[in-house]
N, C-alpha and C positions, 0 to 999 in steps of 0.2 A: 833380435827383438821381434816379438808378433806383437801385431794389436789386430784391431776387429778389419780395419782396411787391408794389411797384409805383411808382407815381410820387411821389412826394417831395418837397415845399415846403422847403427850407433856407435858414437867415438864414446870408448871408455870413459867412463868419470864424467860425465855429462850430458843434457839434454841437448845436445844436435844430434842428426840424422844426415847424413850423405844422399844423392840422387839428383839427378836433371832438371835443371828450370824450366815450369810450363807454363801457360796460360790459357783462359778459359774465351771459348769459341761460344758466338753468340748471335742468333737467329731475328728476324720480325717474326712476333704473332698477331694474335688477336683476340681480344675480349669483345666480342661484340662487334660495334665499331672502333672500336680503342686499339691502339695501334701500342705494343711493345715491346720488347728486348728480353728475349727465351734463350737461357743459355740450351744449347742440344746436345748439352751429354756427354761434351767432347774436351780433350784440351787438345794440346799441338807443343810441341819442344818448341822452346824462344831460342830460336835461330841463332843471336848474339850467344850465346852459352852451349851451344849444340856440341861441343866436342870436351865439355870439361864438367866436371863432375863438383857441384854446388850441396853448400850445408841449409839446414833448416832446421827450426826448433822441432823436435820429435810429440809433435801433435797428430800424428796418425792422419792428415787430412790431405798432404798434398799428393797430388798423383804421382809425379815424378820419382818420389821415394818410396815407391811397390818392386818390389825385388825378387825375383823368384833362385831361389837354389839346385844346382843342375848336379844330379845325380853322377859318378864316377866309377859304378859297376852294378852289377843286378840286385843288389840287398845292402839293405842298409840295417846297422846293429842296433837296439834301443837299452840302455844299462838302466837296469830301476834301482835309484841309490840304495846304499845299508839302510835297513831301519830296525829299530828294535820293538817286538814284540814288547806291549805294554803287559800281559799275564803272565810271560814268562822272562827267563834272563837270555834265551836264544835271538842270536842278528842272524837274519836272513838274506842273501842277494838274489838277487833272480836276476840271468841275462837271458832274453828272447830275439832273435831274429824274423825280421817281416820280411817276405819277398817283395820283391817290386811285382808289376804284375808282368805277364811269364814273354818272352822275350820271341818273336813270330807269332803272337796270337794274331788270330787276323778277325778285325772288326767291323760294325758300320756305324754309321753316323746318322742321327735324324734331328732335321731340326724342326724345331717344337711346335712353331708355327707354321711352318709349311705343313708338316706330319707327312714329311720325304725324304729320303734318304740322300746324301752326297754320293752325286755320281761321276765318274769319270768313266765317258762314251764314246767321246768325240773327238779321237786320236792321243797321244804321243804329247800334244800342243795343244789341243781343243778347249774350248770352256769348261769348266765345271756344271754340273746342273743337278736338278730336283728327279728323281724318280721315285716312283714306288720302292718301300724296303722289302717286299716281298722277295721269298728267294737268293741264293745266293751267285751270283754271275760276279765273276770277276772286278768288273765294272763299279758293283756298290762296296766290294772289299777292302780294306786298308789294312796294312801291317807293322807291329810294333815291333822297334829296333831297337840295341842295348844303351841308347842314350833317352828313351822312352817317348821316342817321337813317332810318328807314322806314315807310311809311304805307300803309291800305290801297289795293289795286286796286278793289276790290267796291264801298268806301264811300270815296271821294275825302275828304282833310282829318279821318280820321276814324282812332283811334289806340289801342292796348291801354290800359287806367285801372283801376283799384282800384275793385271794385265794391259790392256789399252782401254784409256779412261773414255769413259760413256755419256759424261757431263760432269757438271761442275761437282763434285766431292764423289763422283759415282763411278767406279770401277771393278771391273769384268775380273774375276780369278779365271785363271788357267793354269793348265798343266805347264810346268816347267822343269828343270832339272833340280835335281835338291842337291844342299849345301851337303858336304863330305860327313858331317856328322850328323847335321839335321834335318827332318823335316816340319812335319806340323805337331804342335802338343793340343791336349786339351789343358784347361785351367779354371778354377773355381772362381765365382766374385761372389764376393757376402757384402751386402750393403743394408742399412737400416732405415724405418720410417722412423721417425721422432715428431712428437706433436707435445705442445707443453713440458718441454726437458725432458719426457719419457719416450722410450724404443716402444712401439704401436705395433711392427713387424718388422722380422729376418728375412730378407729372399736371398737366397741363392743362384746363381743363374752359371752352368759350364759354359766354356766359350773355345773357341776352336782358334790355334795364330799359330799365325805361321813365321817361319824361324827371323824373318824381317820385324817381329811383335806386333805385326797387324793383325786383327782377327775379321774372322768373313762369315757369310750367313745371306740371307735372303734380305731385299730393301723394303723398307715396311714405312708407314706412314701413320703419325695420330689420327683418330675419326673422334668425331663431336659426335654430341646426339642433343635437343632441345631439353632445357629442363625449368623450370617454374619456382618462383619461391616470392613468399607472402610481402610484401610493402606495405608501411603503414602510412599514411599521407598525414600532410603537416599539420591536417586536425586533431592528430593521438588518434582520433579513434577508427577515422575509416579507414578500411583494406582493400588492395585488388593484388593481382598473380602479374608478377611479371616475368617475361623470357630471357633467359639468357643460353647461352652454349656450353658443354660443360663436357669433361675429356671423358672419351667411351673407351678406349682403347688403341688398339694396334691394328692394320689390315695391311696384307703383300701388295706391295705398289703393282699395280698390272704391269705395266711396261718390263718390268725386269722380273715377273714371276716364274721362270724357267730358269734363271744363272743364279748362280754363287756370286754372292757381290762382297768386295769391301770396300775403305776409305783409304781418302790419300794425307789424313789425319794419324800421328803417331798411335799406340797403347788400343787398349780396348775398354770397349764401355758398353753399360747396359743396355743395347737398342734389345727389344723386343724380337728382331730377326735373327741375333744372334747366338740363339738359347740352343742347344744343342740335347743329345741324349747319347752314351754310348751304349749298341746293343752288340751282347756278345754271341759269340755262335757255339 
């Protein structure tokens, strides 16, 4: 079963859904002076459930129940049912075959906020980092393998990993050894604006994880900017402009604007750092 979240386990004959029990990870902000409770985007596996696979009503909403299906050879067949021609008495079938995409292609990666490519530079074991995608040097190339995953050019068999944590939820990718079948995929997330029961906007965001299902990218932080809006005082009629903060976007945390980062939080979610682009050669 697809919905607009993603792929979907359903028990025949019924609205349940199969997948892992999570819950939602939750921040201080601030409105001003106003102090309050920002979820960031994130959940986390609940720990008591973490080894057994839990049902939910098939609402398309909870994380835990996003599933992706792993390919078992280079092409997959698509059958387009009988159908009959309404002018005529002729049934037609048509069977087409899609390739997957071609198996040693060898790629780069750039992520969308930095507007740099994923490099591996810095040994065998080294960090991950930002460089320019100009050119091709071993170092910005990655290659796909027949489970559709990608591994380095530079360091053969060797794969992005969860390195040694840098503070609290903040962690260094590095070069490690990759799993016998896998290494990193890319992955699409479609998520919606809704305002008054209608969809506003679709964004799409690729995301890069690696075969543990974390994904990684550059650490990026909200920026405010000051904004203004009319008050009417308790007479009805007199006005003045009052200040408030009001969300501007995304900026690369300085401190970590050279590594590849991710979290020590399960799945992947829309940060801003995590937006990828694949360029081919």
């Amino acid at each position: 079963m697809v919905s607009s979240f993603g792929l979907l386990l359903k028990i025949m004959g019924s609205n349940v859904c199969l997948g892992t029990w999570t819950h939602d990870l939750y921040r201080y902000a601030y409105d001003g002076d106003s102090k309050y409770d920002q979820w960031v985007g994130e959940v986390e596996v609940t720990e008591e459930f973490q080894d057994s696979v839990m049902t939910y009503v098939c609402d398309g909403h909870y994380t835990g129940q996003d599933w992706e299906r792993v390919p078992t050879d280079n092409s997959h067949t698509i059958t387009i049912p009988t159908t009959t021609m309404t002018s005529t008495t002729t049934t037609t079938t048509t069977t087409t075959t899609t390739p997957m995409p071609e198996v040693g292609e060898q790629v780069k990666f750039r992520n969308v906020l930095q507007d740099k490519c994923l490099t591996a530079s810095d040994g065998e074991s080294g960090n991950l980092t930002f460089s320019s995608c100009d050119g091709n040097s071993p170092g910005l190339l990655w290659t796909r393998f027949v489970d559709g995953s990608y591994k380095s050019v530079a360091y053969p068999g060797r794969c992005p990993l969860m390195g040694d944590g840098a503070r609290c939820r903040r962690e260094y990718v590095e070069l490690g050894e990759c799993a016998q079948t896998a290494g990193f995929t890319m992955v699409s997330r479609t998520w919606e604006d809704i305002f008054n029961g209608k969809v506003t906007k679709v964004h799409t965001m690729d995301l890069l994880k690696m075969e543990t299902g974390r994904c990684f990218g550059t650490w990026s932080h909200d920026i405010y900017k000051d904004a203004y809006k009319v008050v009417t005082r308790d007479d009805g009629w007199t006005t003045y402009k009052e200040k408030y903060r009001t969300h501007a976007g995304a900026a690369i945390t300085e401190e970590f604007k050279n590594n590849v980062m991710t979290r020590r939080g399960s799945g992947c979610w829309q940060y801003p750092g995590q937006k990828w682009e694949k360029i081919q050669q």
